[in-house]
PDB file of N, CA, C and O in Angstrom:
ATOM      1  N   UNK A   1      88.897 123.898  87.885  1.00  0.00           N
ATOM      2  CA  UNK A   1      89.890 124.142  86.858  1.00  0.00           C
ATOM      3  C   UNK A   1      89.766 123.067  85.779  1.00  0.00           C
ATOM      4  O   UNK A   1      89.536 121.879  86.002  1.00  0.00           O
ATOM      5  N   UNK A   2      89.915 123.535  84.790  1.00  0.00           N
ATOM      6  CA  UNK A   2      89.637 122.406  83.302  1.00  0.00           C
ATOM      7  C   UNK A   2      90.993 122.134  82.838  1.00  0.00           C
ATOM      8  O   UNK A   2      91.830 122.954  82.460  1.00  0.00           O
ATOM      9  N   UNK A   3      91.131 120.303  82.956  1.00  0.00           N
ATOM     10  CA  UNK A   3      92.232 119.908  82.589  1.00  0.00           C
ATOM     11  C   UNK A   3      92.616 120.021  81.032  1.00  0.00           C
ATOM     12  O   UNK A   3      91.845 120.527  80.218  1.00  0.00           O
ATOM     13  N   UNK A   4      93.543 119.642  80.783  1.00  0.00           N
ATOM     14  CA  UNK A   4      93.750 119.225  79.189  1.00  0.00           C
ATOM     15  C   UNK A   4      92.555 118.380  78.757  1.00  0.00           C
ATOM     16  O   UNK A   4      91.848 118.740  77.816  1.00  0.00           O
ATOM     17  N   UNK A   5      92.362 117.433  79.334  1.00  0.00           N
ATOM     18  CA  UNK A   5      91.864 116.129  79.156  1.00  0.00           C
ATOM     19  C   UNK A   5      90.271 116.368  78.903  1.00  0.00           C
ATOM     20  O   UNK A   5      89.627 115.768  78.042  1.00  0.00           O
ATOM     21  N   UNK A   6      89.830 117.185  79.652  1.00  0.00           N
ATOM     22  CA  UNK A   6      88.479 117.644  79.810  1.00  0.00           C
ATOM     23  C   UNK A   6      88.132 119.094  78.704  1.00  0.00           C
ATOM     24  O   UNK A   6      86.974 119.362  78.384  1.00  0.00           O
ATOM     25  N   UNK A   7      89.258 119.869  78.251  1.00  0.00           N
ATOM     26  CA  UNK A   7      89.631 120.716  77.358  1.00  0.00           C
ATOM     27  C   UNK A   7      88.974 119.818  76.171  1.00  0.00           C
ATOM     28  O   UNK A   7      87.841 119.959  75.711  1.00  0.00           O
ATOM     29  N   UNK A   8      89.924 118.889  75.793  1.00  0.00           N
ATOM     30  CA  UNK A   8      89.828 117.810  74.265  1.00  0.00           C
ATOM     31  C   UNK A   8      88.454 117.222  74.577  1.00  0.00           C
ATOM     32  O   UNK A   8      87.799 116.984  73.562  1.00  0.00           O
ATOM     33  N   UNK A   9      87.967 116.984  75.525  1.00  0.00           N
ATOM     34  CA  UNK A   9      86.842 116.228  75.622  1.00  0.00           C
ATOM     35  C   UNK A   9      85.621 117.103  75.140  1.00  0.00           C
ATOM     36  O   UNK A   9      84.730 116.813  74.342  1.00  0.00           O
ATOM     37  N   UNK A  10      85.864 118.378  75.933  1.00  0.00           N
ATOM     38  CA  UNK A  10      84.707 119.792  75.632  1.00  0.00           C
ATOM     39  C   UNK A  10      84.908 119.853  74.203  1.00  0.00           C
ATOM     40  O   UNK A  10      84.011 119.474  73.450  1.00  0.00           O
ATOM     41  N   UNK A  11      85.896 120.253  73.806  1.00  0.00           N
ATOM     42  CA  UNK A  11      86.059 120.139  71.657  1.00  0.00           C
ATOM     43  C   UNK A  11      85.734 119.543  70.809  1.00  0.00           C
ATOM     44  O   UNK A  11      85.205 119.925  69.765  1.00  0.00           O
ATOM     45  N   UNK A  12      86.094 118.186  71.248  1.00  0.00           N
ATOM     46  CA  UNK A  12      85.227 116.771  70.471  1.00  0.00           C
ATOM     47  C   UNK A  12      83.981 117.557  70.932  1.00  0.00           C
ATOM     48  O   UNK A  12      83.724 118.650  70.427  1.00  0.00           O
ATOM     49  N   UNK A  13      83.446 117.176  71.593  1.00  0.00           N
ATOM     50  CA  UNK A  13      81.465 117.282  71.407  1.00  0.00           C
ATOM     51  C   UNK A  13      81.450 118.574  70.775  1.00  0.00           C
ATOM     52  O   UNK A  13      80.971 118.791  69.662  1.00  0.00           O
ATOM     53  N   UNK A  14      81.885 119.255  71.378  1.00  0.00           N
ATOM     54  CA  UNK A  14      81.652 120.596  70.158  1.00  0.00           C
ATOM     55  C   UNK A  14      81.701 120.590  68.792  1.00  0.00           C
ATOM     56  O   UNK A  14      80.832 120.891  67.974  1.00  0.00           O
ATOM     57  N   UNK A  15      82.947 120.168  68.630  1.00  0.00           N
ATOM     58  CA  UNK A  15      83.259 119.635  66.671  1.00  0.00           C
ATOM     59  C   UNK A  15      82.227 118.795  66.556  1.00  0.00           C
ATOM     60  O   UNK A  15      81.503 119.101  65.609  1.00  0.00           O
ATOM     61  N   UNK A  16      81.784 117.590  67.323  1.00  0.00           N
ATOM     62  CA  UNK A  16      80.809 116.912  66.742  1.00  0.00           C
ATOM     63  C   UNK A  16      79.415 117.280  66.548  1.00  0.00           C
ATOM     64  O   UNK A  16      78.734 116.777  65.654  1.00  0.00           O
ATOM     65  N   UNK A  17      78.922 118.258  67.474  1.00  0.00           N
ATOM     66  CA  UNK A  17      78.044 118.662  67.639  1.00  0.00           C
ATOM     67  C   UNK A  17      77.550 119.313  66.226  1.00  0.00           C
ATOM     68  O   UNK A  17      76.537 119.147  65.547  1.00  0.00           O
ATOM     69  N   UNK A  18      78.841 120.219  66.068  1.00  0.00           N
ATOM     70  CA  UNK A  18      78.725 121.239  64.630  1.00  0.00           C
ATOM     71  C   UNK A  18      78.310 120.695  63.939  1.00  0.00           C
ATOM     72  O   UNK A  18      77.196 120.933  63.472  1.00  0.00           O
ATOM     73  N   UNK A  19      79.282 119.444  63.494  1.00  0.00           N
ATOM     74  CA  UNK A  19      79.266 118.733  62.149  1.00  0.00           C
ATOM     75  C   UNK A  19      77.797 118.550  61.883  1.00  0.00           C
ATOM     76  O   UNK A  19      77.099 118.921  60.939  1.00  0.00           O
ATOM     77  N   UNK A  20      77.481 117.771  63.144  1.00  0.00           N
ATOM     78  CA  UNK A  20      75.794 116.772  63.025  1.00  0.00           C
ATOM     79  C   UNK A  20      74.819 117.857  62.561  1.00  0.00           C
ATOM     80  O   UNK A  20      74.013 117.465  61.717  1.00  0.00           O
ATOM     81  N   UNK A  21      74.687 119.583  63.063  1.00  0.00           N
ATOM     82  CA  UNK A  21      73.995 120.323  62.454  1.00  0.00           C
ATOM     83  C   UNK A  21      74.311 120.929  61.310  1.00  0.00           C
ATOM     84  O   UNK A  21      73.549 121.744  60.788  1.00  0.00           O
ATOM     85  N   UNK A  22      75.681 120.532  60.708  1.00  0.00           N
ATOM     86  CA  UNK A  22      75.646 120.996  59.064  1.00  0.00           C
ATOM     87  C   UNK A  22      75.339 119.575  58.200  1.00  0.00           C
ATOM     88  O   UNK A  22      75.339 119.707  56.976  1.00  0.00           O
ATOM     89  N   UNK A  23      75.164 118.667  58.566  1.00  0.00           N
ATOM     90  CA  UNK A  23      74.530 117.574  57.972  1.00  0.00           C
ATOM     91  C   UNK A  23      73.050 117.751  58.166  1.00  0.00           C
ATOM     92  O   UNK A  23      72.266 117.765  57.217  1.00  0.00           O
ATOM     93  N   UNK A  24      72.835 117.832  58.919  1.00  0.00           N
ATOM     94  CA  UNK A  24      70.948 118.203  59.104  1.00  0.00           C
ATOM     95  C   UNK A  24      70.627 119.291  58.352  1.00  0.00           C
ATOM     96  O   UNK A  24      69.919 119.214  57.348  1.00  0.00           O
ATOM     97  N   UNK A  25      71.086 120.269  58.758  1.00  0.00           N
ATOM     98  CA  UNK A  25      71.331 121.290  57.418  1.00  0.00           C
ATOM     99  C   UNK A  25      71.779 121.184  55.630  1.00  0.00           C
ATOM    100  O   UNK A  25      71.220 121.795  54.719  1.00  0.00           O
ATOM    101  N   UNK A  26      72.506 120.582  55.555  1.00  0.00           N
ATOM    102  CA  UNK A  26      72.642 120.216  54.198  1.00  0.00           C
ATOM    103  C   UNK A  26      71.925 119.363  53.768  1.00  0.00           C
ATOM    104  O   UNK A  26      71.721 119.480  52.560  1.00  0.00           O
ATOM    105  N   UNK A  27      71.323 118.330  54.361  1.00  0.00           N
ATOM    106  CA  UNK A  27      70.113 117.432  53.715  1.00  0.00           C
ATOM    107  C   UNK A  27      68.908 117.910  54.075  1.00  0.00           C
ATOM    108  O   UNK A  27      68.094 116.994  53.958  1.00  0.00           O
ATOM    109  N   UNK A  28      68.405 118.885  54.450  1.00  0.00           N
ATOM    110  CA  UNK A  28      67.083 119.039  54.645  1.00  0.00           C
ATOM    111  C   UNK A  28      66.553 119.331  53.771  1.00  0.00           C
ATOM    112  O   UNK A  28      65.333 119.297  53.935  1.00  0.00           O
ATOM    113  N   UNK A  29      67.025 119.781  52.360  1.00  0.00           N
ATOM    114  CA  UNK A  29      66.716 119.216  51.096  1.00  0.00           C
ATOM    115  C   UNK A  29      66.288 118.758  50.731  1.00  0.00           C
ATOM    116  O   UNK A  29      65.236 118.808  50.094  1.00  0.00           O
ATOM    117  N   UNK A  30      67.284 117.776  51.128  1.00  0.00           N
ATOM    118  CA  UNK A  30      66.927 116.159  50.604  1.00  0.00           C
ATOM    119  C   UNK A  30      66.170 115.520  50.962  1.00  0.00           C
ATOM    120  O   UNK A  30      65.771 114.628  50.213  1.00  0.00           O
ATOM    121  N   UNK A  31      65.679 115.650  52.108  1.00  0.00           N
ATOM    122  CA  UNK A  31      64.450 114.798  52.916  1.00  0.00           C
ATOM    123  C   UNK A  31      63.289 115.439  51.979  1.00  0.00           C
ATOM    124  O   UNK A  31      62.510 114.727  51.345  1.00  0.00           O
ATOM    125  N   UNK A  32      63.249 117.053  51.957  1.00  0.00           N
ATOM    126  CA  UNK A  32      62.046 117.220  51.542  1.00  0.00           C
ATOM    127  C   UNK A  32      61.608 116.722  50.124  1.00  0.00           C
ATOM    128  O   UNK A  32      60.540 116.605  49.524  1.00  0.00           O
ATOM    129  N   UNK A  33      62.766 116.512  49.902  1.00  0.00           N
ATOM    130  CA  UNK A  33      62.751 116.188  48.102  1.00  0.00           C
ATOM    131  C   UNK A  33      62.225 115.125  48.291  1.00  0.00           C
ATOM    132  O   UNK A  33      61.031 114.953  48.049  1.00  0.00           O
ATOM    133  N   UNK A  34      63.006 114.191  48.763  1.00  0.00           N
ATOM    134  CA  UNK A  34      62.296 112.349  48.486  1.00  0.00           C
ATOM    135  C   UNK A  34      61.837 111.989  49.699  1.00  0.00           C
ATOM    136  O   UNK A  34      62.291 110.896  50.037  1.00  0.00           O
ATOM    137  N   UNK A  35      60.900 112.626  50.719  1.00  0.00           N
ATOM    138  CA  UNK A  35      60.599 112.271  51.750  1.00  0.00           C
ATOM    139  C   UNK A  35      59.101 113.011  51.957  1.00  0.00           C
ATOM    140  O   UNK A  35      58.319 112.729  52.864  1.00  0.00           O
ATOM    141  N   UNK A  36      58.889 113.978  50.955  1.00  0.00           N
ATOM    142  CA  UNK A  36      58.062 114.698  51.796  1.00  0.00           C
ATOM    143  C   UNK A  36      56.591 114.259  52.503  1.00  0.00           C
ATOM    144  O   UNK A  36      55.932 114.798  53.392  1.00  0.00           O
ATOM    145  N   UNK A  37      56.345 112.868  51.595  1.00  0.00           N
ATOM    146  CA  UNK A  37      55.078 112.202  51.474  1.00  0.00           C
ATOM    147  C   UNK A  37      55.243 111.065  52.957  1.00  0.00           C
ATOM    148  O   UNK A  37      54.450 110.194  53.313  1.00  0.00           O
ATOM    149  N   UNK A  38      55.929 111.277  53.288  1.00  0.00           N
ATOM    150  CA  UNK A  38      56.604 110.419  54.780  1.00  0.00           C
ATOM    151  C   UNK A  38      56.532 111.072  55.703  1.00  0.00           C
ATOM    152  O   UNK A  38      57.144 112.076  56.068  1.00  0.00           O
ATOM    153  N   UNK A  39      54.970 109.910  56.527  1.00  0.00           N
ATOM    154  CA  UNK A  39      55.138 110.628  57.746  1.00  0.00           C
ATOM    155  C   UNK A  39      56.333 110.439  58.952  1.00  0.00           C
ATOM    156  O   UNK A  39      56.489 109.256  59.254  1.00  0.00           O
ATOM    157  N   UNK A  40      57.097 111.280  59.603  1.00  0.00           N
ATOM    158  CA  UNK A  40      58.186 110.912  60.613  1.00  0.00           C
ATOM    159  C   UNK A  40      57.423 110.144  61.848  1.00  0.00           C
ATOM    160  O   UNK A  40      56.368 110.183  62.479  1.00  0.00           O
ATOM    161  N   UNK A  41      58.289 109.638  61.794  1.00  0.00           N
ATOM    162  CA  UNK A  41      58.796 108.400  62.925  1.00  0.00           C
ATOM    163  C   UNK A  41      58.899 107.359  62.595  1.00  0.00           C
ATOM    164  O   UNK A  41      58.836 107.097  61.394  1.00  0.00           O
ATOM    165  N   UNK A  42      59.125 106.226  63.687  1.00  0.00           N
ATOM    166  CA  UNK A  42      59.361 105.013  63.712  1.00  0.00           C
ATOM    167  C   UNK A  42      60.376 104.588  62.442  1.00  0.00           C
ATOM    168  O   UNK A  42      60.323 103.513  61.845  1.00  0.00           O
ATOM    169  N   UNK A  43      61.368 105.751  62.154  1.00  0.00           N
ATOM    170  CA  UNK A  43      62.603 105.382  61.113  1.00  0.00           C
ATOM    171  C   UNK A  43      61.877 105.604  59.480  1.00  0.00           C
ATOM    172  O   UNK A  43      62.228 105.181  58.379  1.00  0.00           O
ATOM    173  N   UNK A  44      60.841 106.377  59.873  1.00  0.00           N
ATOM    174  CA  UNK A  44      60.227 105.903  58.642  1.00  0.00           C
ATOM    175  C   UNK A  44      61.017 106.982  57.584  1.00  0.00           C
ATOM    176  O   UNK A  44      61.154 106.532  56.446  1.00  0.00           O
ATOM    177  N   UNK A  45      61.471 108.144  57.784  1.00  0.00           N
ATOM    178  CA  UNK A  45      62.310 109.257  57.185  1.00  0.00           C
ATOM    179  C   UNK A  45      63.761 108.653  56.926  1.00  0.00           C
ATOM    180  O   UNK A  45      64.129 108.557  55.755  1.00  0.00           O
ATOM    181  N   UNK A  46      64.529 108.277  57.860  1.00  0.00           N
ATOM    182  CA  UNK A  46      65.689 107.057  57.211  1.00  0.00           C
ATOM    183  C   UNK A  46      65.424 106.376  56.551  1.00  0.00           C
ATOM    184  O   UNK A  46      65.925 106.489  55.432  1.00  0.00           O
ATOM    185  N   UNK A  47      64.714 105.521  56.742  1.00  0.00           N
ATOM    186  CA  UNK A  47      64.185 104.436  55.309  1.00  0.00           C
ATOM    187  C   UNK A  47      64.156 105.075  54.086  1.00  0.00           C
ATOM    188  O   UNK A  47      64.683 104.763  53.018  1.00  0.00           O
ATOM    189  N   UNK A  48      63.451 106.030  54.401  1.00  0.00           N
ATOM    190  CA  UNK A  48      63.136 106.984  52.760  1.00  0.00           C
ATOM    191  C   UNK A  48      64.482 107.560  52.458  1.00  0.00           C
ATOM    192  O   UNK A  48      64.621 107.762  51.252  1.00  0.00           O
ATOM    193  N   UNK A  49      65.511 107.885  53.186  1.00  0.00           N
ATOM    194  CA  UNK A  49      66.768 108.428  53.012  1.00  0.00           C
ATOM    195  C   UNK A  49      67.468 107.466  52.208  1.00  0.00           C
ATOM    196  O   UNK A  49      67.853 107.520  51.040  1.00  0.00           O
ATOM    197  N   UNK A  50      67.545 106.618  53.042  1.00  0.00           N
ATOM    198  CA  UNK A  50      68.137 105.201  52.827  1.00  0.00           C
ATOM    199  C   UNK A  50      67.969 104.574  51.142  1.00  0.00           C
ATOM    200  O   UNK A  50      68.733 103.965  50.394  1.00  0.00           O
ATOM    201  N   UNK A  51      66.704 105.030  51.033  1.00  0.00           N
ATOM    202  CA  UNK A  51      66.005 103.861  49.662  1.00  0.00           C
ATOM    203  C   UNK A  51      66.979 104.787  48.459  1.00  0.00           C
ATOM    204  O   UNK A  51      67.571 104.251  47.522  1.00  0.00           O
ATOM    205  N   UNK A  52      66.970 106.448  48.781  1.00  0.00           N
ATOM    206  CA  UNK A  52      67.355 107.357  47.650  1.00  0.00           C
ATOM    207  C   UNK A  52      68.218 107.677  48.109  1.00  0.00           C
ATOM    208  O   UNK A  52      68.181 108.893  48.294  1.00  0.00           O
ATOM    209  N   UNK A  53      69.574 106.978  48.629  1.00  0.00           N
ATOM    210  CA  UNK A  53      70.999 107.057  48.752  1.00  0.00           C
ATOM    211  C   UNK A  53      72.027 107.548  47.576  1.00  0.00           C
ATOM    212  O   UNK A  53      73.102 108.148  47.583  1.00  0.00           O
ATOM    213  N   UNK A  54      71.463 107.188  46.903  1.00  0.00           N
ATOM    214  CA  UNK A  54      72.557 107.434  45.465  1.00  0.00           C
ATOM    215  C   UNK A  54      71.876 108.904  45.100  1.00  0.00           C
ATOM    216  O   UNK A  54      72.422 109.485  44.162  1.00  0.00           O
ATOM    217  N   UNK A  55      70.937 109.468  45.622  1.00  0.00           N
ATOM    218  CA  UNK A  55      70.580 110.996  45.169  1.00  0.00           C
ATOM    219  C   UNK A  55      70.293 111.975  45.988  1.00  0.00           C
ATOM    220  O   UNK A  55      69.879 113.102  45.716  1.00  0.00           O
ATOM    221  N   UNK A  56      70.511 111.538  46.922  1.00  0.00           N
ATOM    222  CA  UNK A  56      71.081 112.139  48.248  1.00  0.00           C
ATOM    223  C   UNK A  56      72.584 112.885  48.363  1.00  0.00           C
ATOM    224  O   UNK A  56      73.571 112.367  47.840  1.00  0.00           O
ATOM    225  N   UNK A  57      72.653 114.069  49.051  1.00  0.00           N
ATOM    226  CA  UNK A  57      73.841 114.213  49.761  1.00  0.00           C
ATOM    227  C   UNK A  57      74.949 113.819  50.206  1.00  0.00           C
ATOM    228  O   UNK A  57      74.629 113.053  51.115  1.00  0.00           O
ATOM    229  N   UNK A  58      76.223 113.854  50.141  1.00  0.00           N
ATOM    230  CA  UNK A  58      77.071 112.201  50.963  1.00  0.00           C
ATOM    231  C   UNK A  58      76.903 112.932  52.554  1.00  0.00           C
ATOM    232  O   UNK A  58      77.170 112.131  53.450  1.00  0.00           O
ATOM    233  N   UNK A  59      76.589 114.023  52.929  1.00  0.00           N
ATOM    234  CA  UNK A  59      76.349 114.262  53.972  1.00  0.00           C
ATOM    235  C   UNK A  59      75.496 113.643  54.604  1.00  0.00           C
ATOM    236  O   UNK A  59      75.890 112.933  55.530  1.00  0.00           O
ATOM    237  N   UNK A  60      74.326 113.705  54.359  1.00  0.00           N
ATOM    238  CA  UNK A  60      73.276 112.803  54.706  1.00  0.00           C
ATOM    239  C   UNK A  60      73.383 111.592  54.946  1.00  0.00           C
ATOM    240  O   UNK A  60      72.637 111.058  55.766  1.00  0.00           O
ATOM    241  N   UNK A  61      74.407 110.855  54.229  1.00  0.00           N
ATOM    242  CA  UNK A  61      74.624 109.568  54.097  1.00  0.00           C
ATOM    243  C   UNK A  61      75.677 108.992  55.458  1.00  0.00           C
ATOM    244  O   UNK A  61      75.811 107.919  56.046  1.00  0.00           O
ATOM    245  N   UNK A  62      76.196 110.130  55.539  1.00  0.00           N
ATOM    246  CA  UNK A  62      77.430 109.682  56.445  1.00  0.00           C
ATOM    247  C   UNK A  62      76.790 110.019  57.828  1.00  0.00           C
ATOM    248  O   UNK A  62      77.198 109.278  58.723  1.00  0.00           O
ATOM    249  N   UNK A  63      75.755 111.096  58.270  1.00  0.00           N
ATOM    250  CA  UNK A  63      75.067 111.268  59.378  1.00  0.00           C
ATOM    251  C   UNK A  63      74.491 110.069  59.513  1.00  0.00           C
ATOM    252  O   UNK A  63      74.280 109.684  60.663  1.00  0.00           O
ATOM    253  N   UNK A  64      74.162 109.336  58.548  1.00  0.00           N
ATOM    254  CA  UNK A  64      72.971 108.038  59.137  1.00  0.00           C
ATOM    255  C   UNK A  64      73.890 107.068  59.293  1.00  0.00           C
ATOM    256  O   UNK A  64      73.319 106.009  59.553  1.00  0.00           O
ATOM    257  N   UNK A  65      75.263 106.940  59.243  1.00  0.00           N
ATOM    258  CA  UNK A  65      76.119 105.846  59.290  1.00  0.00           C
ATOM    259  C   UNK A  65      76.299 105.698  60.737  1.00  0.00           C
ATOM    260  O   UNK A  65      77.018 104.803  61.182  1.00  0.00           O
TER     261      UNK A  65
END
């Protein structure tokens, strides 16, 4: 049986879950825009996010926070 407690707990990750894929979604844009020449990994796609913050998404911005 699912308590309250475990109810709110299942929702949070859910709500969070959502959010994190409409931020990945709304900047994938943006990566391709100022990233595309970047190969992924080792942070190297954040960095490039990072450098073009001010022309970026605030979505994007707040996923990497």
């Amino acid at each position: 049986m699912m308590t309250n407690n475990n109810l709110e707990t299942a929702l949070s990750i859910k709500t969070g879950a959502a959010a994190l894929d409409y931020s990945i979604s709304a900047s994938a844009a943006d990566v391709d825009r100022y990233c595309l020449d970047v190969e992924p990994g080792e942070g190297r796609l954040v960095s490039g996010i990072k450098a073009n913050a001010s022309r970026v998404c605030p979505e994007q911005i707040t996923a990497l926070k």
